[in-house]
Every structure is written in structure tokens, then in C-alpha cells.
C-alpha positions in Angstrom: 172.6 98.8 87.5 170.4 98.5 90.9 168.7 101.9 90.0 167.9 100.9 86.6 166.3 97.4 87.5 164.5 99.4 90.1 163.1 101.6 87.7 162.1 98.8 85.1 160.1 97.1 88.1 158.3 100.2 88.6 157.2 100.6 84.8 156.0 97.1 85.3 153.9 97.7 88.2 152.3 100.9 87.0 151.4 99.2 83.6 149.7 96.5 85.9 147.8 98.6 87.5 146.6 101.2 84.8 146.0 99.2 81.6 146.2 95.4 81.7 143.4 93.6 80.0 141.3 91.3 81.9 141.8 87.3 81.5 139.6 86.4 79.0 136.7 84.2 79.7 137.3 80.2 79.1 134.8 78.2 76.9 132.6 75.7 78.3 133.9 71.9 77.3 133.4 71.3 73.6 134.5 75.1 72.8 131.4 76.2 71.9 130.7 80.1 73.2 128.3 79.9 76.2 125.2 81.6 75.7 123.2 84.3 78.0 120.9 83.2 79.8 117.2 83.1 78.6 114.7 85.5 80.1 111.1 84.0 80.1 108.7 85.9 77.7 105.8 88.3 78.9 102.7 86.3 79.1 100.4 87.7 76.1 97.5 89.2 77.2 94.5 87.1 76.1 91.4 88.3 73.4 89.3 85.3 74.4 85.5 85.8 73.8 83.4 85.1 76.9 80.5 86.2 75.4 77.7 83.2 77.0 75.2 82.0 74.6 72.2 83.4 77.3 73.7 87.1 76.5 72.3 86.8 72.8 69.4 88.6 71.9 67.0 86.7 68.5 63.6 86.4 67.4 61.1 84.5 68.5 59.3 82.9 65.3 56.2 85.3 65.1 58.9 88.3 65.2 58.5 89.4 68.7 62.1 90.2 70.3 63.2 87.6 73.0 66.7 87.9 75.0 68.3 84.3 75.7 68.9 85.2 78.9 66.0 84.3 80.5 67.1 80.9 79.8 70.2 81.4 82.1 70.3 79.3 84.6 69.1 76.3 82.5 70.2 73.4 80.4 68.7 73.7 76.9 69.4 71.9 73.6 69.8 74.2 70.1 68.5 72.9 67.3 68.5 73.7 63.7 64.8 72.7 62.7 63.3 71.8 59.2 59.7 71.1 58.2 60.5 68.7 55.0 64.1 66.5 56.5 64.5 63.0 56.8 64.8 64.1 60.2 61.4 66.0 60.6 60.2 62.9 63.0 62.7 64.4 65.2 60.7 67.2 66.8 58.5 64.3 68.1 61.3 63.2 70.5 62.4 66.7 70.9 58.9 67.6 72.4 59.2 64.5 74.5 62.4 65.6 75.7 61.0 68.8 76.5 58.0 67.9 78.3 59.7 65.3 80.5 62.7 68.3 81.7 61.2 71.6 81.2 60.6 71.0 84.9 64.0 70.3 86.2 65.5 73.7 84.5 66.0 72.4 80.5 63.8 73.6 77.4 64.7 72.7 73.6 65.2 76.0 71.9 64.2 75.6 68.2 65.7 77.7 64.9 64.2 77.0 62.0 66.8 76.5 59.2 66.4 76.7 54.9 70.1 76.4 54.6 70.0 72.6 53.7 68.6 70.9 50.7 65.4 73.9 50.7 64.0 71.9 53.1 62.2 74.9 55.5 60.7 77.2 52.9 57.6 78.1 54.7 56.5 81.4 56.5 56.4 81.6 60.1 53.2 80.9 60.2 53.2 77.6 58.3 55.9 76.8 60.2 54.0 77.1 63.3 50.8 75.5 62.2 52.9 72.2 60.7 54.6 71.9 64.4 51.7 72.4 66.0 49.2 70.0 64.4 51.7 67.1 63.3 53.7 67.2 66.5 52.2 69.1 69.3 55.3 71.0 69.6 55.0 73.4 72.6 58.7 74.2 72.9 60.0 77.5 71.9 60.8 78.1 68.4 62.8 81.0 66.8 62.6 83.2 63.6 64.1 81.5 60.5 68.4 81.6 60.7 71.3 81.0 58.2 73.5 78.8 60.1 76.2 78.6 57.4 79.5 80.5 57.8 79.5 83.7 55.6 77.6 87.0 55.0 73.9 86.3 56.4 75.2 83.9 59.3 73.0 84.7 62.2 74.7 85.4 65.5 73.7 83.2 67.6 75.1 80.1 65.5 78.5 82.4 64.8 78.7 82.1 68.8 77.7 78.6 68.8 80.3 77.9 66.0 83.1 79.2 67.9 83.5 76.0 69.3 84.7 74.6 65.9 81.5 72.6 65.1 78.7 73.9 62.7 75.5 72.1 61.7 76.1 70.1 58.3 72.5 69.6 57.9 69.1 69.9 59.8 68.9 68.6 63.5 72.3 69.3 64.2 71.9 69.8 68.5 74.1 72.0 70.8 74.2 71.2 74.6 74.4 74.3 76.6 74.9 74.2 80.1 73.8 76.4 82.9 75.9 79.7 82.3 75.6 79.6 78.3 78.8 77.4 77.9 78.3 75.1 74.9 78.9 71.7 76.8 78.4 69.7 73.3 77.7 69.2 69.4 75.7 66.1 68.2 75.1 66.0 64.7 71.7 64.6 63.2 71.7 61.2 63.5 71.8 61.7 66.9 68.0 61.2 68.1 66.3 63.2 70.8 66.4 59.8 73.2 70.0 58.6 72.8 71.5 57.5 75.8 74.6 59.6 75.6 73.1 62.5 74.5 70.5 62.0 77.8 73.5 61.1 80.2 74.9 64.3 79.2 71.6 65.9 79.6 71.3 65.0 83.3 75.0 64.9 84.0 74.1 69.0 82.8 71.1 69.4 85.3 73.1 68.4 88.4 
């Protein structure tokens, strides 16, 4: 009888050893399964555009090629001009605004615009002339643009755009700052001498 008990308690120590099954895990209060541990995502790499507005490359209005960049380094204000708007009075506070900065590192930069109502049908040249002899205007003006979204859109309002804002009719303005970062959209009522529009003018220039 001792031998045989002895036996047994061998069998029962080599089964212990070999094969037993580990405890099983206990469930967190509640007895809902715990979950693995989250592992924090890669970070996505980012597509962002940092194309500046002085890396564009236009037209001036008589056709000649002109590169925005020699404007780097300055504060200017784009605006979408028209010869026949409610707004036309505009370009005298524009020229104004010009005239008083140019000196301190800001120009206006002018793009002549048909996209709203017809209202800039003319050539370059009558373009020219009609700023010239009704408002003196001696800041630079561009070659004709489509400002609109779609098929014909020039580049430099598709860059201007990206900011979510696009002119809904003529004198729409974009503030751009020193290294071509659009600072600011202010649509047409908006005149050349308002005060926030100046604040953020010299707030710019600092």
C-alpha cells in the first residue's frame, strides 16, 4: 500500500511539472475583459503649402514680366481693381495709402479684375490712362486676373485663396506681411483709411 501511494504522488508531481495550464488571468471589477494597451499613432507627415505670396511670378499691366519677390521684405495690400464699381473712388485712398508708406517698406499692388458685374472691360491701356488721369494713381498695377475659383483662376489669387477667403466683388484687400504670409482679408466696404485696416497696417511694418 506505501509503494502504491508513493507512486501515485509521483504521477502527480510529474503531471505538475510537464503539462499544467497556467491560472487564468482574473477580470478587472465589473467583468469586462481588459483591453491592451494603446500605442500612440505615427505622426502624419505634413503636405502643407509654404509657397509665400513674394515667390509668385505675374504681369505687370503693360505685359512686361515682374516676380513678386522684389516686394519681399515689405508690407503690401492686394487688391482686386475695377474701373466702373461703386467702389472706383477707392483707388483715391488707395494712392493715399500708398504715398504716405511706400517709404516705410509698404506698396498697394493693384489687379485689375472683369469677374464682377463687367465692371473692368477695358484694355490695358485704358486701364492705365483712366487711373492715371482721374486718380493719379502711381502704384503698381498688374495685367487683368480672374479671381474666381475654377478653370482660368489666376495663381496668385489661388495662393491668396488658400486662406479660405476670396474676393466677392471688386476692392476685396489682402494684407501681406513681410515674408509673403497673408496677415488678412477685408472685403470692399472696407475703405483704404479705416482704422483697423491702418492698425493692422502699421502693427505689419514694425
Amino acid at each position: 500500500m506505501n509503494t502504491l501511494h508513493f507512486a501515485a504522488g509521483l504521477l502527480v508531481v510529474s503531471l505538475a511539472a510537464c503539462g499544467a495550464p497556467n491560472p487564468p488571468v482574473a477580470n478587472p471589477p465589473g467583468g469586462q475583459t481588459a483591453a491592451p494597451k494603446a500605442t500612440a499613432p505615427a505622426p502624419t507627415p505634413t503636405t502643407e503649402n509654404t509657397m509665400s505670396f513674394y515667390d509668385l511670378k505675374t504681369q505687370s499691366l503693360e505685359g512686361s514680366p515682374t516676380d513678386l519677390g522684389t516686394y519681399r521684405g515689405k508690407v503690401t495690400l492686394v487688391v482686386n481693381v475695377a474701373s466702373a464699381c461703386g467702389y472706383t473712388p477707392q483707388y483715391a485712398g488707395l494712392e493715399k495709402l500708398h504715398t504716405e508708406l511706400k517709404d516705410r517698406g509698404f506698396a498697394v499692388l493693384g489687379f485689375p479684375s472683369n469677374d464682377f458685374g463687367g465692371q473692368e472691360p477695358g484694355t490695358a491701356e485704358q486701364i492705365r490712362e483712366f487711373c492715371k488721369t482721374k486718380y493719379s494713381v502711381d502704384f503698381p498695377m498688374f495685367s487683368k486676373v480672374q479671381t474666381k475659383a475654377g478653370d482660368g483662376q489666376s495663381p496668385i489669387y489661388a495662393a491668396l485663396g488658400k486662406g479660405g477667403s476670396l474676393p466677392n466683388w471688386n476692392f476685396c484687400k489682402y494684407l501681406v506681411g513681410k515674408d509673403g504670409t497673408v496677415l488678412g482679408f477685408y472685403p470692399s466696404k472696407v475703405a483704404p483709411d479705416n482704422k483697423e485696416l491702418r492698425a493692422a497696417i502699421e502693427a505689419a511694418l514694425k
